[in-house]
C-alpha positions in Angstrom: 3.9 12.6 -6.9 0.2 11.8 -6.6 -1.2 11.4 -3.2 -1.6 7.7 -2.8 -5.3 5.5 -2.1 -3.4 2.2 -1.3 -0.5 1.9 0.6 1.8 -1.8 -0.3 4.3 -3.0 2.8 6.8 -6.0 1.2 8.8 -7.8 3.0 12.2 -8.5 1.6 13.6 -12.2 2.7 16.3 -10.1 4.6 13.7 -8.5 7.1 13.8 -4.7 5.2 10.7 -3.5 3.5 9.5 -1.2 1.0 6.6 0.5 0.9 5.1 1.6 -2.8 2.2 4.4 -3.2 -0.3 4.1 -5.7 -3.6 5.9 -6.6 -7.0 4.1 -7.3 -6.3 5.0 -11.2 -2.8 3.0 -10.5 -0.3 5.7 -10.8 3.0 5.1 -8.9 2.9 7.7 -5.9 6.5 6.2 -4.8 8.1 4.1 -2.8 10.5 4.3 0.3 12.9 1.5 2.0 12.8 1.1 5.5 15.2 -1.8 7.7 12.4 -3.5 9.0 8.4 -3.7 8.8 8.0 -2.1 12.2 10.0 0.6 10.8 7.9 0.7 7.7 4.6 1.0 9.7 6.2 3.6 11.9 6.6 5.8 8.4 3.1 5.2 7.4 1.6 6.1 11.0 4.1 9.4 10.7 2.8 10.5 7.4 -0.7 9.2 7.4 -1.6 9.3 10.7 -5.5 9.1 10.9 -6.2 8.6 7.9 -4.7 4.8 7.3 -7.6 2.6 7.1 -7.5 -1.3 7.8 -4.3 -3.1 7.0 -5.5 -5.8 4.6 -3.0 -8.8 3.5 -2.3 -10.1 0.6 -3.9 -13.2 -0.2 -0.8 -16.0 -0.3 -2.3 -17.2 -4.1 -1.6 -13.9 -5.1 1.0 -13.7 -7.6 1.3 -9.7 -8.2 0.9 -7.7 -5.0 1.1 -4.6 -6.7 -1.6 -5.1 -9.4 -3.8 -6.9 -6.5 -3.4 -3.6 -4.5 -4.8 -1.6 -7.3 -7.1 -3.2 -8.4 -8.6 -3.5 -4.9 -8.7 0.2 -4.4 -10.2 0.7 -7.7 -13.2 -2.4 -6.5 -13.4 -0.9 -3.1 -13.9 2.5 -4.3 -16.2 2.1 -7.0 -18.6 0.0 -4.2 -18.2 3.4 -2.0 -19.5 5.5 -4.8 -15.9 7.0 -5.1 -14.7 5.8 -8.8 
């Protein structure tokens, strides 16, 4: 798997959540389910550590979360010289 630039939390109704992996080129990096969001923030903090940046919601007008997510990575990193 690719090693992810955005990182997508969705709630389910039920109170799980799933977080997917993506690259700024918007490759899949994977996805994992976790019982709650806590839990799910727990994993990231565990396998990212340091280097999560700012946790940035989804706008509510947004339709398709995982699009929005990479296409903000690719906007962010191209304004950081990155892309």
């Amino acid at each position: 798997m690719p090693l992810p630039n955005v990182l997508l939390i969705e709630v389910e109704p039920d109170g799980s959540s799933q977080i997917y992996r993506y690259t700024a080129a918007g490759e899949f990096g994977g996805d994992t389910w976790h019982e709650s969001e806590r839990d799910a923030q727990e994993q990231l903090v565990f396998e990212y550590g340091a280097a999560l940046g700012q946790r940035e919601p989804i706008p509510d007008e947004v339709s398709d979360s995982h699009g929005y997510v990479v296409e903000w990575v690719r906007k962010h990193r191209k304004q950081d010289g990155k892309i």
